[in-house]
MARVEX-194319 format. One record per residue: x, y, z of N, C-alpha, C in turn. Coordinates in steps of 0.2 Angstrom, whole numbers, plus 5000, padded with zeros to 4 digits. Last residue first. Layout:
// residues N
XYZXYZXYZ ...
END
This chain:
// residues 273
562854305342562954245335563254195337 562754365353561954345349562354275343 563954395356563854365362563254335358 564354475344564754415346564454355351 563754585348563454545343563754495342 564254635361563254605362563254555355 565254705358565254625363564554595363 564954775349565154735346565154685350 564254845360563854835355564154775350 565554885366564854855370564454835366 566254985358566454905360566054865363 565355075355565355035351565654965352 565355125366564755105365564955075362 566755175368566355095375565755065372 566855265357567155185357566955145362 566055355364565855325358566055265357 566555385377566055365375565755325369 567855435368567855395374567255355374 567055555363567555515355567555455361 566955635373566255585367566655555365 568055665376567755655382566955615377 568755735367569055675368568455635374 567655865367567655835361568055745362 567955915378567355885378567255835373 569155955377569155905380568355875383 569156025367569455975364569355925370 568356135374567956105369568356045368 569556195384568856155385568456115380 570356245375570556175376569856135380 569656345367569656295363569956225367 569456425377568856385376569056325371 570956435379570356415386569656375382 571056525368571256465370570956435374 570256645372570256595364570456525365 570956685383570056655383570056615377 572056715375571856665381571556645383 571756845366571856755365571856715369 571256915374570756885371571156825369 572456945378571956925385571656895380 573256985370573256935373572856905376 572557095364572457045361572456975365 572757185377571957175377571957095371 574157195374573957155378573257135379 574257255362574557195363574157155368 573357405366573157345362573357275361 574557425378573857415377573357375373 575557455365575557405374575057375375 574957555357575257495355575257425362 574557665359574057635359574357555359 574957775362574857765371574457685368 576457885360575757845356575557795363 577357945362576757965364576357935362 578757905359578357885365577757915366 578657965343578557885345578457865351 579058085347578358105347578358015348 580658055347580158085352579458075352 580958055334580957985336580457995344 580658185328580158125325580258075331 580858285344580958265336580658195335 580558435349580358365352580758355344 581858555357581358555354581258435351 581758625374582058565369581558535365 581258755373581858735377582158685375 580258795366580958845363581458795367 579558685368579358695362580358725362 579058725383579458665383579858675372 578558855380579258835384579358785383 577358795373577658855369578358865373 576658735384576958705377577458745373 576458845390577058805392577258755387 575358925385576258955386576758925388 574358815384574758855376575558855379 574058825397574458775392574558785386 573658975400574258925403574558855398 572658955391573159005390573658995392 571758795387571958845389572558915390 571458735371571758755376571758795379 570258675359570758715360570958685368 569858605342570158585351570058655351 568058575338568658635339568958615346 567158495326567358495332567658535332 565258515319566158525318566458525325 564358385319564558425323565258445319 563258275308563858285312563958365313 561758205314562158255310562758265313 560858075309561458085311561658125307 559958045298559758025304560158055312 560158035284559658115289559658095296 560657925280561057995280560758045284 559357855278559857825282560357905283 558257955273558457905273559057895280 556658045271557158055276557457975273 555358115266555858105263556458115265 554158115273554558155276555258165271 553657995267553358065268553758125268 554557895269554657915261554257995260 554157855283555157905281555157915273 553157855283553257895285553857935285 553057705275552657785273552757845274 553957655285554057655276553657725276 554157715302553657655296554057715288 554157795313554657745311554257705304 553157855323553057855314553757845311 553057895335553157825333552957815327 553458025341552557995337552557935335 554758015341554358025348553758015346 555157985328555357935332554857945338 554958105323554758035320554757995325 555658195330554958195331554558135325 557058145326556658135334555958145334 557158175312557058105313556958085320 556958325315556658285308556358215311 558258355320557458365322557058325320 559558225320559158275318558558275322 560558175334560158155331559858245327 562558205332561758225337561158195331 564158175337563558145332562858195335 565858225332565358225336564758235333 567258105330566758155327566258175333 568958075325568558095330567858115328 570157995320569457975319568957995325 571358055315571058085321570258055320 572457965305571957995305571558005313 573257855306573757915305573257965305 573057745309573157735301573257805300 572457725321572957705321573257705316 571157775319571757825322572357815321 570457665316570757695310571057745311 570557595330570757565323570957595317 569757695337570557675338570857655332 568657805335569057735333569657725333 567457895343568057885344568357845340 566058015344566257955342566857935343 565258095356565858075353566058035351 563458185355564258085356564758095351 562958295365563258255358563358195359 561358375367561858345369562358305362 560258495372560558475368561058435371 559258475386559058515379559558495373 559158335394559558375394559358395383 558058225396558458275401558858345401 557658175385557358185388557458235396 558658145378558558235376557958235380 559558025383559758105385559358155384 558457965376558457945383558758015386 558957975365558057985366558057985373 560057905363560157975363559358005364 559957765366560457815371560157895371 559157755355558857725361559257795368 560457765347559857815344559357805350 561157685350561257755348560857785348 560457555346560857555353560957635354 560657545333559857565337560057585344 561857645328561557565330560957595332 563157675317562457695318562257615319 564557645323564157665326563657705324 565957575313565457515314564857565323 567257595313566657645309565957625312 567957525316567757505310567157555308 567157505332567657475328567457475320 567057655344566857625340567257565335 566757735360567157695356566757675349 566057855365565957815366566757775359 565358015377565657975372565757895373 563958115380564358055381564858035376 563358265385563258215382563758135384 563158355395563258385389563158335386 563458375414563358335407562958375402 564158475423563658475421563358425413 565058495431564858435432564258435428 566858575430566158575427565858505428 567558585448567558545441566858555439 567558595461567658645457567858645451 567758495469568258525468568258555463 566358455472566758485476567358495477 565958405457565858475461566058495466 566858285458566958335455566858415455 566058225467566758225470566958285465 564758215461564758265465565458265467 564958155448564958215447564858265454 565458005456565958045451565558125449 563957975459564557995464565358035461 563257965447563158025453563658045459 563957875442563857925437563657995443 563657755452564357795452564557835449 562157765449562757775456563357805456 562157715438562057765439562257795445 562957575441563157635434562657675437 562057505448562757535451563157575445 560857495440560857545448561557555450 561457405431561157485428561057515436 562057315436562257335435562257405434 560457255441561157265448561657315444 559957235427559757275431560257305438 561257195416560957155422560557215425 562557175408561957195405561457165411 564057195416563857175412563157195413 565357345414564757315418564457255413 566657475415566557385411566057355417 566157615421566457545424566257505417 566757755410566157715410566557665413 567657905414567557835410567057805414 567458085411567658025416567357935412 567958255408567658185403567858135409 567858435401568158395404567758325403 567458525393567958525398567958485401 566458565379566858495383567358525386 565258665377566058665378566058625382 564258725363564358675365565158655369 563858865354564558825356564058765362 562658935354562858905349563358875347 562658955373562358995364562458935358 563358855379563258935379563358935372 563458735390563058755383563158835384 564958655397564258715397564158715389 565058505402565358565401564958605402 565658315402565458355407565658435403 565258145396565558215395565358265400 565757985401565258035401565458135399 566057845391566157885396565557935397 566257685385566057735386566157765391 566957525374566957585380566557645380 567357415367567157455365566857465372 569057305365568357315366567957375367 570257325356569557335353568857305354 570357445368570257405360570457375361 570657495380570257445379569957425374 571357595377571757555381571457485382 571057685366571357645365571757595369 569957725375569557695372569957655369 570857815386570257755388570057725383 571457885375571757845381571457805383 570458005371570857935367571257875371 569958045381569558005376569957955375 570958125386570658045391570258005386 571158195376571658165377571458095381 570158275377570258255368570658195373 570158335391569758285387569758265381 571458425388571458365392570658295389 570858505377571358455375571458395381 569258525375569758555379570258505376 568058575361568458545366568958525366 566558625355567458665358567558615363 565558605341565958585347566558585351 564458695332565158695334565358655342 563058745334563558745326564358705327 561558715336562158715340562558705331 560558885336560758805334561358785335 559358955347559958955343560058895341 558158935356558058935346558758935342 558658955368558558905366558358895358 558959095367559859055365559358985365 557959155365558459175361558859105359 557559135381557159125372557559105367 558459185388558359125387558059095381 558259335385558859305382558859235380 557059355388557159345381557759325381 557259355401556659295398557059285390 558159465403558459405403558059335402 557159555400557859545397558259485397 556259555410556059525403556559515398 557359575420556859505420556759485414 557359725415558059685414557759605416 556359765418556559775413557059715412 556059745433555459745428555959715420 557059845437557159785439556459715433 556659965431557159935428557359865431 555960005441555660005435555959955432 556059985458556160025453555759965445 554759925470555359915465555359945459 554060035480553859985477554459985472 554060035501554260055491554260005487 552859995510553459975507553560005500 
END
């Protein structure tokens, strides 16, 4: 048998060292797609302000991180049954997608948040669990709440180095984060985000743009968040309600009890004197 050229040789250790390379690179930059910017926010503000998550799906190349695309978390309650049919259905939504030739490759996760209110243990538990799978990954933060005040409360979080290899030696303790000289700020770094788009949807926005152009009262049907937040209140207040008429009728239901005792007691002392 011939033996294989030279350059096969070559281009192997070429490609060793690529992989080297790109795993010491640092992630600097989060690129994502505007359809996923857009399911983000639709799923999180149509279940404010109860709090929601999803799953990110894309490619890691080099020193980019790229979200293209993104599927929503079932509403499950906290039960072993629930964690087996969440991850089931995490494996069946990524193969319906690989066979229609969608990136199914998870990158991380997002998540809702109220009032800011997402450095939790609960985050930090989630994010030691991803890195034991996957080399880099983000969370998407999202707040409906403060989006609604005219700002894009989007971020993307990753734990530092620093505070994971704390965390994997189990050197969480006082002495170790005064050693280290790490506080609450070092724990979570943020990511710069970048939308983009595609070329095709640039150049349609860009035809609908010259054909009829949108005006202030226009962009007021795009807000996706008003109906939906009305409604999620209402619900809540009808369970609100609910409990309170159950309570009122526990409450008329002792106050009952209480006068029988008492007229029973006043018939007992009438009865002794």
């Amino acid at each position: 048998m011939a033996n294989p050229p030279a350059t096969g040789g070559k281009s192997f250790l070429q490609a060793m060292s690529t992989v080297t390379e790109e795993a010491a690179v640092q992630l600097r930059v989060v690129q994502m797609e505007g359809l996923a910017v857009l399911k983000i926010i639709k799923h999180c503000e149509e279940f404010a302000p109860a709090l929601v998550t999803g799953q990110l799906l894309g490619l890691d190349v080099g020193s980019v991180l790229e979200v293209t695309n993104c599927f929503p978390f079932p509403i499950r309650e906290d039960d072993e049954e629930a964690d087996a049919d969440g991850a089931n259905y995490q494996l069946e939504m990524m193969r319906c997608l690989r066979e229609v030739n969608v990136d199914n490759n998870t990158v991380g996760w997002y998540q809702s948040c109220l009032l800011g209110s997402f450095q939790t243990v609960e985050l930090i538990e989630t994010f030691m669990n991803y890195q034991e799978n996957i080399r880099r990954c983000v969370c998407i933060v999202y707040d409906p709440s403060r989006s609604s005040q005219g700002v894009l409360a989007l971020k993307a979080l990753k734990l530092t180095d620093s505070f994971m290899d704390l965390y994997r030696n189990n050197g969480l303790t006082g002495e170790k984060l005064r050693e280290k000289k790490l506080s609450w700020v070092d724990i979570f770094e943020e990511i710069p985000i970048k939308v983009s788009n595609s070329a095709l949807v640039s150049a349609f926005m860009k035809e609908l743009e010259a054909e009829s152009p949108v005006s202030q009262c226009d962009f007021d049907r795009l807000k996706l968040s008003t109906a939906p937040f009305m409604e999620r209140n209402l619900e809540f207040m009808i369970g609100c309600m609910d409990g309170l008429s159950s309570e009122q009728n526990k409450f008329q239901y002792y106050y009952r009890n209480l006068g029988r005792q008492q007229s029973q007691q006043q018939a007992w002392l009438q009865k002794r004197r």
